[in-house]
N, C-alpha and C positions, 0 to 999 in steps of 0.2 A: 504493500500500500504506500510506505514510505516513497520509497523508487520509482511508484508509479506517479507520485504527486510531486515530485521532483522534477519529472519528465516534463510534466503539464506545464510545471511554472519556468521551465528551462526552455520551451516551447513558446510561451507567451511571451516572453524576452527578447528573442530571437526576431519574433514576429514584429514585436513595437520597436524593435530599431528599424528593421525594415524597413518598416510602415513609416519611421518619422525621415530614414536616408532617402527615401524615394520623396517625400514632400517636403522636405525642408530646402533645398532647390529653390522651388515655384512658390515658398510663404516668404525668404527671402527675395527672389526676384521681384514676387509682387510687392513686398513693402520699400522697396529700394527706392529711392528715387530715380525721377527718367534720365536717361542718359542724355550728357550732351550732345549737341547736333553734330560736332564733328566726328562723333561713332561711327557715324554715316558713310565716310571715308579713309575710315582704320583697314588694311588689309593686312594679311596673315605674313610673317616673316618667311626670306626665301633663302634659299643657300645657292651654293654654284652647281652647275651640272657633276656629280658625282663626288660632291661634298667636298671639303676638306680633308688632307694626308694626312691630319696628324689626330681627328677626330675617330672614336673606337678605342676598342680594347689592344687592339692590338695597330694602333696610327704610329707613324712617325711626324718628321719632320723633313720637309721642303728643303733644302738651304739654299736652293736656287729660287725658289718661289719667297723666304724670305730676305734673302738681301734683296729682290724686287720691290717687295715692299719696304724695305728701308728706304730707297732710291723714290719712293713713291713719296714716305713721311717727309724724306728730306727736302723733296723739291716743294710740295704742294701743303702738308699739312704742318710743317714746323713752324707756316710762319705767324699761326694764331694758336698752336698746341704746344705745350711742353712735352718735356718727357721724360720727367724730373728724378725720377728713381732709378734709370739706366744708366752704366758708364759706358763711355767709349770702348774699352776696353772687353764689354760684356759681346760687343760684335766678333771676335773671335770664335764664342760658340755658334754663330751660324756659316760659318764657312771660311770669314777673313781672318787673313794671314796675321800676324804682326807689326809687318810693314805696310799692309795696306790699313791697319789699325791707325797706327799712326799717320800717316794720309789723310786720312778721312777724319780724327779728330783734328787735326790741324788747317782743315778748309772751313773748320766752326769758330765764330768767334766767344769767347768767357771772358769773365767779370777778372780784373787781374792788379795787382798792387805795381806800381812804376817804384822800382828799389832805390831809385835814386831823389826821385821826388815826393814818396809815398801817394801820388797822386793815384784815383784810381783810373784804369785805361782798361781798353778789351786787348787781350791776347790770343795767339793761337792755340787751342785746348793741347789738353795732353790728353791721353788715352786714361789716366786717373779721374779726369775729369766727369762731371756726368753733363748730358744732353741741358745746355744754358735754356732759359727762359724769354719767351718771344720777346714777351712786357717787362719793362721795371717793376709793374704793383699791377694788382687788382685793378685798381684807380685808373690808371693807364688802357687795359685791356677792354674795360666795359666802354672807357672813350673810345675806342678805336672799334668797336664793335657794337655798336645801336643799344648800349647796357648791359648786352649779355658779356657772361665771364665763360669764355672758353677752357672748355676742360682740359684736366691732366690726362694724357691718352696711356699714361704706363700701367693703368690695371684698368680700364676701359670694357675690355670685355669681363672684368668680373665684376663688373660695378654696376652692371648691365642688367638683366633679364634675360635668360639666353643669350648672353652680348656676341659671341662670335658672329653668328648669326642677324642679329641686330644692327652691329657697326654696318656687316656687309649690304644686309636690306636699305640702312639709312642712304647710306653713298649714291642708291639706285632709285630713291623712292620719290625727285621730283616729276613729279607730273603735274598735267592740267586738273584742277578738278571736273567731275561730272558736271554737265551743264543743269541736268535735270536733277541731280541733288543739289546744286546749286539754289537753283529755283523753289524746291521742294523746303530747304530749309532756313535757307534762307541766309548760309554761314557764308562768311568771306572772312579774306588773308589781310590783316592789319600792313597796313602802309609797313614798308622795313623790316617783314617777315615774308619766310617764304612755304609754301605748300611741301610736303611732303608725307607721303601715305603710314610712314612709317614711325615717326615721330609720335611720341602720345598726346599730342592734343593737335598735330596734327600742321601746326605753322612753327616753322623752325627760325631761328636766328642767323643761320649760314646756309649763304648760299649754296648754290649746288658747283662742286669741286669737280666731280670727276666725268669725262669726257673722256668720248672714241679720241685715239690719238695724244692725250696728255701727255704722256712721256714716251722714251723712247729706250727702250731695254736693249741692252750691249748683246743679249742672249739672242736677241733676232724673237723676240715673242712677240705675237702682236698684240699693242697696248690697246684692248679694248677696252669700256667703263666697265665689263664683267669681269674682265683678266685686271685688270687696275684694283678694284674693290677688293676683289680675292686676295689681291698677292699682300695688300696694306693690312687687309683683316686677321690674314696669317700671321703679319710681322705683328700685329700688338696685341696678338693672340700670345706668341712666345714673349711680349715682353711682360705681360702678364703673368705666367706662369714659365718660365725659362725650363724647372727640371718637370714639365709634363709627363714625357715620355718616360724620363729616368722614374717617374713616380707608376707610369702602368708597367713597367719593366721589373720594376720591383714588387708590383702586386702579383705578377704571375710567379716569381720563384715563392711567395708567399703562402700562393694558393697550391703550388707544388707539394713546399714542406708541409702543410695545412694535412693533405692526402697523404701523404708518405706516412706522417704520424698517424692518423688513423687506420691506414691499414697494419702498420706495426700495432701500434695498440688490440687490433681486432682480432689480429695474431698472436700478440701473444694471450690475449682472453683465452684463447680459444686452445693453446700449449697447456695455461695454466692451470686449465679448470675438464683439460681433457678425461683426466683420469679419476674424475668426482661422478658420481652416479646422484642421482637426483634420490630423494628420502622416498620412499611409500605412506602416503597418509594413511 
């Protein structure tokens, strides 16, 4: 009797979560307030034809598709983004040499002490140095940009929502709006904002950057805005997270020793308790 009335009310339990996962949905959607009219022109985030390398359990890393997007940050996007957390130096693990290290921080200019005047002056970085800031101040950067304060792009995709995916949709997402949701809602793009589907409310602060043709890759790729967005999205995907790989590479000898010990274990259960016969009730 006990067991059987345990059943019932293990049963109704069961039943009334059900019952409230299946409508608490639709008693939230209804008491929600209405969405703004630019929902209207939100579309779903996209990726590149056959995703990103270094995405999965078992991704690598580009290093030709990220120094592309170095080449993209450097020319197009450093001159309103920092990239404050990266050293020069840190470009060695995608492919560059030493020497071309050094190169490349030294075509940046940094904040730098004059030794003989204590004046401060700009100098050529060193590879110790990390990635200089476009702006003096905050102050400075919202002048130079309709009040918006342009972000730091060195953890960008994890700062995000999905961000790898996010940056890439962003780059691609100006468009025209719908004439007919236009009409219908009656929304418009504030003077010194601009449309993009992708953005959450939908009028962004920056223009649209990237264009068929913007740059020209030494590798013979052709610089489409798909292969442009990809190859940027990839580079501050790694600057985000540099040991990715090194972190799923080490999940799988993890999950290795993980199996190894329980079959050992199962084994030896199974040696130790071979020779016990089980009691007769």
């Amino acid at each position: 009797m006990t067991i059987r009335l345990a059943g019932i009310i293990v049963g109704l339990v069961i039943t009334g979560i059900l019952v409230l996962w299946s409508l608490l949905p639709g008693v939230i959607n209804y008491s929600a307030p209405e969405k703004p009219d630019y929902y209207a022109f939100k579309e779903e985030l996209i990726q590149p034809a056959g995703g990103f390398s270094f995405e999965g359990p078992l991704g690598k890393w580009d290093t030709a598709q990220l120094q592309r997007g170095y080449s993209v940050y450097k020319q197009v996007c450093s001159s309103c983004h920092s990239l404050q957390y990266v050293a020069f130096r840190n470009l060695q693990e995608i492919g560059f040499s030493e020497e071309e290290v050094r190169a490349e921080a030294a075509s940046w200019q940094v904040p730098g002490i004059d030794p003989n005047t204590g004046e401060d002056i700009m100098r050529p970085a060193d590879p110790t140095d990390h990635f200089p800031m476009p702006y003096p101040n905050e102050t400075a950067a919202r002048l130079a940009n309709n009040n918006a304060y342009p972000p730091d792009l060195s953890l960008i995709t994890k700062a995000r929502p999905d961000g790898v995916h996010y940056v890439y949709s962003l780059n691609l997402g100006y468009k025209e709006p719908d004439p007919e949701l236009l009409e219908k809602t009656g929304f418009e793009t504030p003077t010194g904002l601009y449309f993009n589907v992708y953005f959450p409310n939908v009028n962004l602060a920056m223009p649209q950057q990237i264009y068929d043709g913007l740059v020209t890759y030494p590798d013979g790729t052709e610089p489409t805005a798909e292969q442009i967005s990809a190859d940027v999205t990839a580079f501050l995907a790694w600057t985000a997270e540099p040991k990715m790989i090194q972190r799923k590479q080490t999940g799988w000898v993890v999950i290795g020793f993980l199996l190894f010990m329980t079959a050992l274990a199962f084994l030896s259960y199974k040696q130790v308790w071979a020779g016990m016969k089980p009691k007769n009730k």
